[in-house]
LUMZAPA-530800 format. One line per field, with one value per residue: residue number from 1; residue in three letters; chain; x, y negated, z negated of N, C-alpha, C, O, CB in turn. Coordinates in Angstrom, 3 decimals. Glycine has a CB too. Example, Ala and Ser with C-alpha at 12.3 -4.5 7.8 and 13.67 -1.06 7.14 Angstrom:
pos <- (1 2) .
code <- (ALA SER) .
unit <- (A A) .
n_xx <- (13.190 12.850) .
n_yy <- (5.690 2.250) .
n_zz <- (-7.800 -7.080) .
ca_xx <- (12.300 13.670) .
ca_yy <- (4.500 1.060) .
ca_zz <- (-7.800 -7.140) .
c_xx <- (13.200 12.900) .
c_yy <- (3.300 -0.030) .
c_zz <- (-7.800 -7.870) .
o_xx <- (14.236 13.409) .
o_yy <- (3.319 -1.138) .
o_zz <- (-8.465 -8.039) .
cb_xx <- (11.308 14.084) .
cb_yy <- (4.473 0.598) .
cb_zz <- (-9.046 -5.725) .
//
This chain:
pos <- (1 2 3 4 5 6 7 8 9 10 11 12 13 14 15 16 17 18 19 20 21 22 23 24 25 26 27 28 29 30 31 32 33 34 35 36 37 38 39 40 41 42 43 44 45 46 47 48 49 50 51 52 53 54 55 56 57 58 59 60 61 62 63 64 65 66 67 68 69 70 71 72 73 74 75 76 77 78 79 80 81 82 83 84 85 86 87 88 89 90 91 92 93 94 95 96 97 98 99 100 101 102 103 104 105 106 107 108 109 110 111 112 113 114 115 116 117 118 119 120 121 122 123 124 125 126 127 128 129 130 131 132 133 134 135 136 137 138 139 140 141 142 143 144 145 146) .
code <- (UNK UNK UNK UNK UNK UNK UNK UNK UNK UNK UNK UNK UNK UNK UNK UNK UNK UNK UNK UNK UNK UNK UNK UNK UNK UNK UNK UNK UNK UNK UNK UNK UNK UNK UNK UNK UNK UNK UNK UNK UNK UNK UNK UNK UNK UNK UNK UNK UNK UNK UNK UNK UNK UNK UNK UNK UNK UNK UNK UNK UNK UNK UNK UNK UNK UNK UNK UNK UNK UNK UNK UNK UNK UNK UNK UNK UNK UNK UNK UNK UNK UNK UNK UNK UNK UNK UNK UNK UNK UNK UNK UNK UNK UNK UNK UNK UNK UNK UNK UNK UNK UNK UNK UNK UNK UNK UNK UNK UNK UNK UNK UNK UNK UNK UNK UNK UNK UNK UNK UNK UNK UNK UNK UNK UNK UNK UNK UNK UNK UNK UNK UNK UNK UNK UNK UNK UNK UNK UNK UNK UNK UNK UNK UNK UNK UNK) .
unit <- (A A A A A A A A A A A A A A A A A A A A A A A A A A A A A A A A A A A A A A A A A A A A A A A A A A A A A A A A A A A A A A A A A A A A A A A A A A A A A A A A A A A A A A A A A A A A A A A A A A A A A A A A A A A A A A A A A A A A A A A A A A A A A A A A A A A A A A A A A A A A A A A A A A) .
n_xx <- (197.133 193.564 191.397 190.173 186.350 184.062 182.378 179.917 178.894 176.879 175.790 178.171 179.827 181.668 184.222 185.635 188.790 188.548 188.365 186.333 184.082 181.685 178.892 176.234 173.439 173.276 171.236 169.926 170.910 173.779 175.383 175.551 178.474 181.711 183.492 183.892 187.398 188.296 186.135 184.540 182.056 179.546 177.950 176.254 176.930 178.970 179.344 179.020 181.892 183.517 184.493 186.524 188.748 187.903 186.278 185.640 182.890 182.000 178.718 176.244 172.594 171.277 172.647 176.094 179.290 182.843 184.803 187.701 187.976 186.493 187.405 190.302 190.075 188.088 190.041 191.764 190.185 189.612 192.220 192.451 190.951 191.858 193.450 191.840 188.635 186.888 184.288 181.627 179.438 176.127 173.396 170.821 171.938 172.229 171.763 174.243 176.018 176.188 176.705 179.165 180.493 180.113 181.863 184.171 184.315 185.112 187.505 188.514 188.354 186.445 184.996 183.685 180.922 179.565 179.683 177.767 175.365 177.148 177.614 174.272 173.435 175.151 174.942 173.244 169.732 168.750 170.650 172.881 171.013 170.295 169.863 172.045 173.843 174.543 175.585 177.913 179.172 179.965 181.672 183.747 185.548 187.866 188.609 190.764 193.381 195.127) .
n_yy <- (-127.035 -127.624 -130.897 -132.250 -132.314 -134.651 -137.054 -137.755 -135.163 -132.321 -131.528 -132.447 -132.354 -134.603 -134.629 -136.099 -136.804 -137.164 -135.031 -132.963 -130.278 -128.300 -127.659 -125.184 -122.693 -119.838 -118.574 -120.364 -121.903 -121.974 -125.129 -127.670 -128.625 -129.353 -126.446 -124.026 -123.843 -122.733 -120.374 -119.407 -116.978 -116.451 -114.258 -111.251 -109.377 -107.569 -110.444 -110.629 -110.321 -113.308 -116.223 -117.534 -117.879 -116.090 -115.827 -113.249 -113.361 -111.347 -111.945 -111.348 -112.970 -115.259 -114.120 -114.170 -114.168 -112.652 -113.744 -114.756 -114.341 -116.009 -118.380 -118.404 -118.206 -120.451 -122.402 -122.133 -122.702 -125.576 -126.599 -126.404 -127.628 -130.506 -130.418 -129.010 -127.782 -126.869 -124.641 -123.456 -121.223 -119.650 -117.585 -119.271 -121.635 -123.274 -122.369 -120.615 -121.646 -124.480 -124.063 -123.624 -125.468 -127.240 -125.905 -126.192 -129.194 -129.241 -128.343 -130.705 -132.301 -133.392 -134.010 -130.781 -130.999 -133.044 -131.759 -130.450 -132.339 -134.216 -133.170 -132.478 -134.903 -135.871 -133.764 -131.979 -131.769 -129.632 -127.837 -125.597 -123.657 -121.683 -121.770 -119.508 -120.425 -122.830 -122.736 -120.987 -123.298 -124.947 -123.214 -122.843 -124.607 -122.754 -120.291 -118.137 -117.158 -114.587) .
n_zz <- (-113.468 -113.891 -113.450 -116.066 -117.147 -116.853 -118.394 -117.112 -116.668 -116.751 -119.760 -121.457 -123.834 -126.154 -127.749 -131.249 -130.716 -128.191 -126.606 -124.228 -123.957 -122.364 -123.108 -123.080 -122.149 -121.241 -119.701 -118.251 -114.544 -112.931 -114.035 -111.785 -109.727 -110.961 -111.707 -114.456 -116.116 -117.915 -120.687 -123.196 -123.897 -126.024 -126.917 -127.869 -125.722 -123.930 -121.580 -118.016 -115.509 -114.798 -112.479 -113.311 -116.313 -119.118 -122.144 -124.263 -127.450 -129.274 -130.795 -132.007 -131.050 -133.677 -135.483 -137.067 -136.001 -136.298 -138.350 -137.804 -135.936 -134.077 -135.362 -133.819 -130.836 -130.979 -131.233 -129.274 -127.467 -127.981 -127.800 -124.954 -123.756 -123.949 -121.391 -119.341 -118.304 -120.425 -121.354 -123.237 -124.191 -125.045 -125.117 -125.060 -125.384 -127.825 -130.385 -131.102 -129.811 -130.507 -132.965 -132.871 -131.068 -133.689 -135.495 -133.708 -133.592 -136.964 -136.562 -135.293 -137.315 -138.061 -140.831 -142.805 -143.890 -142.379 -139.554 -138.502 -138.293 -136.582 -134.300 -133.387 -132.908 -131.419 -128.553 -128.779 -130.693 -131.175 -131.992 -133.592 -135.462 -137.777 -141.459 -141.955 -139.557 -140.548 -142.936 -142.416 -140.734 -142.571 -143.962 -142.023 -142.065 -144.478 -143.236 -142.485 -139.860 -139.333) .
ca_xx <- (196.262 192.592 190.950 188.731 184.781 183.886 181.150 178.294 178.644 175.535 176.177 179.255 180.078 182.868 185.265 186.681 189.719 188.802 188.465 185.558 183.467 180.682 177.900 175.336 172.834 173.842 169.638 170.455 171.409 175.221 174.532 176.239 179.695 183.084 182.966 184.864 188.562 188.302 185.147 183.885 180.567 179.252 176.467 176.008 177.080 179.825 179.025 179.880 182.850 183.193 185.597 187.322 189.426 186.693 186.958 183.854 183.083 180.630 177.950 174.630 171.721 171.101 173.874 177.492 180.674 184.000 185.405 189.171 188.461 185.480 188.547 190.975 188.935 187.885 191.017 192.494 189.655 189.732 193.685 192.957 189.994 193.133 193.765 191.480 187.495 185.894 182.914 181.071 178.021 174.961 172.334 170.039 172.514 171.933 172.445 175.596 176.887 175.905 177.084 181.013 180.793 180.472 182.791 185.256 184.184 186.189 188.608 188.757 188.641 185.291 184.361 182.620 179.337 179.225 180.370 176.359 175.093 177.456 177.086 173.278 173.431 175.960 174.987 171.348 168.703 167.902 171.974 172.844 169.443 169.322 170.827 173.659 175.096 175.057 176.361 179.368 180.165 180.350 182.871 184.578 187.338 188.616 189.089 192.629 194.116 196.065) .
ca_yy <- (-127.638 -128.101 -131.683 -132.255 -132.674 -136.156 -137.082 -137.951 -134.275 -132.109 -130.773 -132.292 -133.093 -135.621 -134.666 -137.321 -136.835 -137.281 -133.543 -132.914 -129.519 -128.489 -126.484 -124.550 -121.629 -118.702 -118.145 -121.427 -121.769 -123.077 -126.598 -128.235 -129.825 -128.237 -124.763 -124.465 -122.863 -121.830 -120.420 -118.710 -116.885 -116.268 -113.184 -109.831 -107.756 -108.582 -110.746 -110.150 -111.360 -114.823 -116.293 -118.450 -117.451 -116.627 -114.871 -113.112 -113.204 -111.040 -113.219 -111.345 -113.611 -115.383 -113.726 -114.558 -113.600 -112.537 -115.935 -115.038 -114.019 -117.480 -119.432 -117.928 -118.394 -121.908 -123.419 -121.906 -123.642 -126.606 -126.841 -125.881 -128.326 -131.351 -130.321 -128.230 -127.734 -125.965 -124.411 -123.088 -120.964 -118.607 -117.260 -120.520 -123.019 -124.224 -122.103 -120.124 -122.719 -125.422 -123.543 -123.224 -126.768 -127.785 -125.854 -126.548 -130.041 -129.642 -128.009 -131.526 -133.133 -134.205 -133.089 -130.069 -131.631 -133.671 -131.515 -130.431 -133.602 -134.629 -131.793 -132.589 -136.111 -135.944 -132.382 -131.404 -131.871 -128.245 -127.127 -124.494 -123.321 -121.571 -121.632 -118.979 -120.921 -124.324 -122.367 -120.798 -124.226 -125.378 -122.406 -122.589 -124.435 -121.578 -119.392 -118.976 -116.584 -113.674) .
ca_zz <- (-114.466 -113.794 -113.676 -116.853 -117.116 -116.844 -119.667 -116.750 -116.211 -117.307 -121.109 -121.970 -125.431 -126.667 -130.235 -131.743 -130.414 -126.792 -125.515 -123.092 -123.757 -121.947 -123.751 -121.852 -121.897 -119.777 -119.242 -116.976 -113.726 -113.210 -113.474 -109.949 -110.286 -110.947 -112.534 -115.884 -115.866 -119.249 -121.082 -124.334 -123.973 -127.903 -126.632 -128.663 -125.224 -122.914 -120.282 -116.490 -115.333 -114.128 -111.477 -113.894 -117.121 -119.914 -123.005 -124.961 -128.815 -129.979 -131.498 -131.494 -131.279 -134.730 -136.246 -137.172 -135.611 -137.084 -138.675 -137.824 -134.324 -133.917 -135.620 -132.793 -129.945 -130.554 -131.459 -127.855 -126.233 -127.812 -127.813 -123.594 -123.677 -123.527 -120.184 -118.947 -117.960 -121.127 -121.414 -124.530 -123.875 -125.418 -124.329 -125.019 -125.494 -128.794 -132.272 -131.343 -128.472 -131.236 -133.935 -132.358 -131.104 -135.021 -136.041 -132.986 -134.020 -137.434 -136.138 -134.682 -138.003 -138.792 -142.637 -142.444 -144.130 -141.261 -138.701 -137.720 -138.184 -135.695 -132.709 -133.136 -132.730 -129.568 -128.417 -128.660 -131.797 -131.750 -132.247 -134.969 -135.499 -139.172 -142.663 -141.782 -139.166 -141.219 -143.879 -141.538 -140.016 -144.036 -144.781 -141.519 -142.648 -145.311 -141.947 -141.752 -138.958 -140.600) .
c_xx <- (194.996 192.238 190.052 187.206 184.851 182.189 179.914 178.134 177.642 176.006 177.772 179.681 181.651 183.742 185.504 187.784 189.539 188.270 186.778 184.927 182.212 179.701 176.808 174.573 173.106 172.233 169.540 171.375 172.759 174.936 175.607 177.311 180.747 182.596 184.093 186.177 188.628 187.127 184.896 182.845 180.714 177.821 177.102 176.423 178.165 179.297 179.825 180.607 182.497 184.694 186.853 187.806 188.155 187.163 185.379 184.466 181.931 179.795 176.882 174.044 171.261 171.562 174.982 178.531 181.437 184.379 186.920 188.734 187.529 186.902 189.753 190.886 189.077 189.244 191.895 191.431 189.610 190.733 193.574 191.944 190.682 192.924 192.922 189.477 186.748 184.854 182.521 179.580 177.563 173.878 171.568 170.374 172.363 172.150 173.800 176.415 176.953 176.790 178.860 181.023 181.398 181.638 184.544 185.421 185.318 187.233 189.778 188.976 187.508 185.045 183.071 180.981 178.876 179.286 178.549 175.472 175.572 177.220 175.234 172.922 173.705 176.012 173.779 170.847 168.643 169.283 172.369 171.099 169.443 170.115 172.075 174.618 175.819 176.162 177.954 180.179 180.554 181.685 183.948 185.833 188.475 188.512 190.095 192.892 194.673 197.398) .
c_yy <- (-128.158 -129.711 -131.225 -132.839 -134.389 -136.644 -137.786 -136.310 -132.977 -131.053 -131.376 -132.739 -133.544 -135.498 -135.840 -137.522 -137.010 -136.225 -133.447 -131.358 -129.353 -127.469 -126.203 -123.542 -121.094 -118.308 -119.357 -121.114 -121.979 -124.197 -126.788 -128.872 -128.517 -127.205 -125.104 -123.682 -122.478 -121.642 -119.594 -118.590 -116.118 -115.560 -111.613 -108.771 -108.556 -108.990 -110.146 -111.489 -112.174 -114.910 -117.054 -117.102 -117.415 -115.607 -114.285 -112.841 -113.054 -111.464 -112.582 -112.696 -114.174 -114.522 -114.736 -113.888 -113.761 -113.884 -115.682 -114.955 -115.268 -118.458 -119.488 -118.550 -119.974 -122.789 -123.178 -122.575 -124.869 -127.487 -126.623 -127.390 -129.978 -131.540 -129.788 -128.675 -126.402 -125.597 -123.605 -122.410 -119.577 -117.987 -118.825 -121.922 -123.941 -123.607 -121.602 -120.943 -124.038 -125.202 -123.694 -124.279 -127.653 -127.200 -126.367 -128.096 -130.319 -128.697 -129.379 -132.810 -134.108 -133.206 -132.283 -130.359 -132.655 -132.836 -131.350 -131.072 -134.096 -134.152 -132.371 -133.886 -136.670 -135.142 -132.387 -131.481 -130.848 -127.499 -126.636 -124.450 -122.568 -121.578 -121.423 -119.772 -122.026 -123.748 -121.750 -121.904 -124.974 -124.822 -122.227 -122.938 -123.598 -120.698 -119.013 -117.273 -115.703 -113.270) .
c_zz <- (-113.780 -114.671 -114.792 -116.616 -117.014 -117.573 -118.653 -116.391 -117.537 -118.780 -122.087 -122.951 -126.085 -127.878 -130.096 -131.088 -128.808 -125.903 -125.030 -123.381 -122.993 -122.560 -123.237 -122.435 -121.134 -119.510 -118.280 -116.082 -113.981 -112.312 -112.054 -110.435 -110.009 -112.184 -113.644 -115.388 -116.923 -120.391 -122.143 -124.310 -125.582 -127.341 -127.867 -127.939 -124.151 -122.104 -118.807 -116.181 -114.247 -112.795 -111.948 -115.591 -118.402 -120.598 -123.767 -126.406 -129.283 -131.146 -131.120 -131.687 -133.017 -135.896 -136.622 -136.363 -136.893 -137.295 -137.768 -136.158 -133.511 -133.903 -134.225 -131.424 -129.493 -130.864 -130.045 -127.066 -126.703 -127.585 -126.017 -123.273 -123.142 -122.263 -119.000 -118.579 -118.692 -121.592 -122.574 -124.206 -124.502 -124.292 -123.659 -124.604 -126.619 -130.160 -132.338 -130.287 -129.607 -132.422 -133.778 -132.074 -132.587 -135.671 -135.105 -133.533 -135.556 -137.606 -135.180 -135.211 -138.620 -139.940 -141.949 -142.779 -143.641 -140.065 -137.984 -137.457 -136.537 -134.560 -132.861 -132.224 -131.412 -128.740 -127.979 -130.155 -132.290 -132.341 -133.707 -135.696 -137.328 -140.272 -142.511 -141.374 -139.403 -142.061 -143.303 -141.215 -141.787 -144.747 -143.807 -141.858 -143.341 -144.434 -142.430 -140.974 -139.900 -139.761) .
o_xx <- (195.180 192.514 189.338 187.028 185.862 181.090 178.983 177.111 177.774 176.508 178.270 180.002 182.547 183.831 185.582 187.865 190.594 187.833 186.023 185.665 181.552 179.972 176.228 175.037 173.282 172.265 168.838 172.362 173.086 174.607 176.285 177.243 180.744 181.770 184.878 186.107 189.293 186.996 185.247 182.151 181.639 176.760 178.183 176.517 178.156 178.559 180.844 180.414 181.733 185.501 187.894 187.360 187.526 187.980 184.296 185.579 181.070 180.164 176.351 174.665 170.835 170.985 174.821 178.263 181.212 184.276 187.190 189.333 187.839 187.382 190.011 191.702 189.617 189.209 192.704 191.762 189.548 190.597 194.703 192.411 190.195 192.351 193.222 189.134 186.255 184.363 183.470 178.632 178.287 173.741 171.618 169.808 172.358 172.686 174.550 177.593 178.001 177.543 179.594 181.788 182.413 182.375 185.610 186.548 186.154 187.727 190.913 189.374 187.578 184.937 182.137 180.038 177.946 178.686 178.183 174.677 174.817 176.547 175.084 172.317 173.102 176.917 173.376 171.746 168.513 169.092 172.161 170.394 168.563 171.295 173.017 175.681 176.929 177.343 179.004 181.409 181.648 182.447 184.983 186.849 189.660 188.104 190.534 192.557 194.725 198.295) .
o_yy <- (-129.132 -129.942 -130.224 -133.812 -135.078 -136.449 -138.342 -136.099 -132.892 -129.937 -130.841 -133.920 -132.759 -136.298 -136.528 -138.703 -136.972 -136.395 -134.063 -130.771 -130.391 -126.291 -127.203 -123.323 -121.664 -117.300 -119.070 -120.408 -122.178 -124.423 -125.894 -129.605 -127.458 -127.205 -126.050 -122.960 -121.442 -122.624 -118.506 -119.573 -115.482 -116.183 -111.313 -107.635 -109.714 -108.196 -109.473 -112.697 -112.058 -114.063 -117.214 -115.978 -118.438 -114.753 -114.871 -112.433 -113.866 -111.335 -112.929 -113.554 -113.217 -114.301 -115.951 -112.703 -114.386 -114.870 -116.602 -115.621 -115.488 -119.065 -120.573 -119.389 -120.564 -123.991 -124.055 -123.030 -125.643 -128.674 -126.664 -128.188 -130.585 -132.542 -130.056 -129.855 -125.405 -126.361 -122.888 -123.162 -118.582 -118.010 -119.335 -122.834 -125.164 -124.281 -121.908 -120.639 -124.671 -126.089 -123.870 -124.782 -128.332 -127.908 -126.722 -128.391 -131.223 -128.348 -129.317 -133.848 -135.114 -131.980 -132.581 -130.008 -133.277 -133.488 -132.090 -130.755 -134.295 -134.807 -132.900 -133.899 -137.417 -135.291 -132.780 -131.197 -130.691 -126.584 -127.257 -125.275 -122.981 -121.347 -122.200 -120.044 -122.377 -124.090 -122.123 -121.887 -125.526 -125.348 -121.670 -122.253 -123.628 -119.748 -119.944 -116.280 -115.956 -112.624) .
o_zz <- (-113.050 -115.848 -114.734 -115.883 -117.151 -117.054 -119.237 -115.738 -118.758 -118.647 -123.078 -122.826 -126.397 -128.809 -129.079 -130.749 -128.176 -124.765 -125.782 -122.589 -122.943 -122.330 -122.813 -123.554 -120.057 -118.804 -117.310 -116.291 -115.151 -111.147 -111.548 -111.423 -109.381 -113.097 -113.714 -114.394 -116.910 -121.123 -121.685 -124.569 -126.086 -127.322 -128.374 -128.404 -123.735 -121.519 -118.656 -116.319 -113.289 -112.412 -111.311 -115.824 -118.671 -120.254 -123.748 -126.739 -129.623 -132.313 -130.065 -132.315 -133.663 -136.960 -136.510 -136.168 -137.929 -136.566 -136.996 -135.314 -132.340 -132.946 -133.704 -131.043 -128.557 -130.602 -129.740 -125.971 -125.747 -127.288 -125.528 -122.460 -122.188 -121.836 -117.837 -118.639 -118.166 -122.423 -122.895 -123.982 -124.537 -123.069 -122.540 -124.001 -126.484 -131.039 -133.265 -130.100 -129.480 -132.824 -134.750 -132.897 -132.739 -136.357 -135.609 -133.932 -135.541 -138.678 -134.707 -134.683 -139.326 -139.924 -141.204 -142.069 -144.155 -139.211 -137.070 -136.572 -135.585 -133.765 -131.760 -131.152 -130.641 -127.919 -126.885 -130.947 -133.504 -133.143 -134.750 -136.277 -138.083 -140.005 -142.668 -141.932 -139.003 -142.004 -143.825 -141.264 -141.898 -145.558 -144.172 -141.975 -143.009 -145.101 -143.105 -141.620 -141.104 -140.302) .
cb_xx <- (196.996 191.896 190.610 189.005 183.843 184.061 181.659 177.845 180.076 174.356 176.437 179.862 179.509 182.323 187.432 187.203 190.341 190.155 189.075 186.497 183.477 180.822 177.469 176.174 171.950 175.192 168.219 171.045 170.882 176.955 174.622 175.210 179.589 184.942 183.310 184.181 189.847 189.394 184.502 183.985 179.695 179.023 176.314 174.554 175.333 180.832 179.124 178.699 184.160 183.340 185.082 186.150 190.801 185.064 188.328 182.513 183.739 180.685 178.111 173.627 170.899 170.139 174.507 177.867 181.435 185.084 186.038 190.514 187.915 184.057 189.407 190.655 187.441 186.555 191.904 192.825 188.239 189.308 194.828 192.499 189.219 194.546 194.708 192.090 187.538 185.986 182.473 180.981 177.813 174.065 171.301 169.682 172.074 170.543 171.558 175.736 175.605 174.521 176.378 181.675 179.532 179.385 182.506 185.017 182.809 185.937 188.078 188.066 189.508 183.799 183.480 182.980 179.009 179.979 181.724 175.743 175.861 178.279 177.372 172.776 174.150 177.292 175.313 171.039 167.463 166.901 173.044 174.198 168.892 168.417 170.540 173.853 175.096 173.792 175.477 179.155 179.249 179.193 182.426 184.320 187.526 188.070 189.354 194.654 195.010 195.134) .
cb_yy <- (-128.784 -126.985 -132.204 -132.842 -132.047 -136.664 -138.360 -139.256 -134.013 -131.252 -128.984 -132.454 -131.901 -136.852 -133.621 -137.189 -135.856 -137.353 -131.648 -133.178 -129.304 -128.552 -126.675 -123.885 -121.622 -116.810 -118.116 -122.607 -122.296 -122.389 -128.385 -129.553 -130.675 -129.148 -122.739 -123.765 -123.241 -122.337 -120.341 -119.077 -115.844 -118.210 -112.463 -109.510 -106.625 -108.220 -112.121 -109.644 -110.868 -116.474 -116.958 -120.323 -118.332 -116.784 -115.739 -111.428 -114.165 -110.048 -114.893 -110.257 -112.847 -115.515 -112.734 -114.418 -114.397 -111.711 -116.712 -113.820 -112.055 -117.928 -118.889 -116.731 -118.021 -122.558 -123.207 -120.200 -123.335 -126.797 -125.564 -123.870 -128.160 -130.738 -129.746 -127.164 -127.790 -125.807 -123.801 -124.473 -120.964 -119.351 -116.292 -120.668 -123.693 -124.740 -120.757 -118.454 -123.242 -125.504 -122.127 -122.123 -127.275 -127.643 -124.484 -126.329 -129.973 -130.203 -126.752 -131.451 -133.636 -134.541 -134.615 -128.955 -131.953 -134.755 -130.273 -129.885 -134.343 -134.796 -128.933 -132.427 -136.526 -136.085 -131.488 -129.350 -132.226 -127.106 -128.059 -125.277 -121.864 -120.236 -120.704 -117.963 -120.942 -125.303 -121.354 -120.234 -125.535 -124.941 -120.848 -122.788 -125.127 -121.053 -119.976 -119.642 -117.431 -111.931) .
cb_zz <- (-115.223 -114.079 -112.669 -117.914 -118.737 -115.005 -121.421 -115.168 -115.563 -115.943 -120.510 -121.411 -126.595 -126.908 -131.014 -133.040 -131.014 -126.597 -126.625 -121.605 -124.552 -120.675 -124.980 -120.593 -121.809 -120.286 -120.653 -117.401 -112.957 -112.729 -114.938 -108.741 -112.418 -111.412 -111.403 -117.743 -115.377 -120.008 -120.250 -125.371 -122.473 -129.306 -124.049 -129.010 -124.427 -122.260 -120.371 -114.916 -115.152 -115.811 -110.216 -114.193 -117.218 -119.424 -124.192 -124.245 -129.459 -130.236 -131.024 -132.369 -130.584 -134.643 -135.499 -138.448 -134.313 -136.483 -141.372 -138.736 -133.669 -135.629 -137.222 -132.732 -130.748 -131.404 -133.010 -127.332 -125.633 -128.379 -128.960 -122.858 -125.124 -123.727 -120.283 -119.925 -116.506 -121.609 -120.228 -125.540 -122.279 -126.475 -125.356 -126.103 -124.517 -128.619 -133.298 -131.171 -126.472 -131.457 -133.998 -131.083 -130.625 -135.919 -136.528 -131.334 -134.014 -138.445 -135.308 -133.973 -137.347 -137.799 -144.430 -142.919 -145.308 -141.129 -138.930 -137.954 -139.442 -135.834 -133.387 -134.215 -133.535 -129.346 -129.547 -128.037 -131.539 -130.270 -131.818 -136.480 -133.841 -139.321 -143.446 -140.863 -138.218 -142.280 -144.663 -140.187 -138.429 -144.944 -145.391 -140.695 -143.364 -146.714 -140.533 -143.735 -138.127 -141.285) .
//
């Protein structure tokens, strides 16, 4: 079991419940510190593999992803997030890294017509960037896994 993030460390955003994400731009360096052990990149093309356990979920750029396989995804990193050193990252770092925070967010139990509110607030300003993805983190809850 990997040590978790520790909230002076660069990106890391707080649920309710305690758990520790770190949300990033992959067009950034890797900030300095401990590396993640478990990561979700949200890009349009697979990324190159990492040295740690990472999973990809095709998310073009100012798109959507699949809900069931988004829903999937983030509930294994935020259910790893507990224990673990998880990372959340886009290209930019802010509509589809922002976007999965809010919804990991209520997956964490904040009402979804808060949920982007909240990621902005404790996250970044600029996070989930347009209509769609408000409107996704609004309908994420009616997900459900099949």
């Amino acid at each position: 079991m990997a040590e978790n993030w520790t909230s002076t460390d660069s990106g890391i955003f707080r649920f309710p419940s305690g758990a520790l994400v770190r949300g990033r731009g992959l067009r950034d360096p890797l900030p300095s510190g401990p590396t993640p052990s478990f990561a979700v990149y949200l890009l349009g093309k697979e990324p190159p593999a990492t040295a740690w356990d990472a999973r990809w979920l095709r998310w073009p750029d100012f798109w959507l992803p699949d809900g069931q396989q988004a829903r999937s995804l983030l509930e294994e990193a935020l259910a790893r997030a507990a224990n673990e050193r998880v990372e959340i990252a886009c290209g930019g770092g802010y509509g589809r890294t922002g976007t999965a925070l809010a919804c990991m967010a209520v997956l964490d139990g904040v009402p979804t017509d808060q949920a982007v509110a909240f990621v902005r607030r404790h996250y970044h300003r600029r996070a989930v960037e347009t209509p769609w993805q408000r409107r996704f983190v609004l309908r994420f809850q009616d997900v459900r896994e099949m």
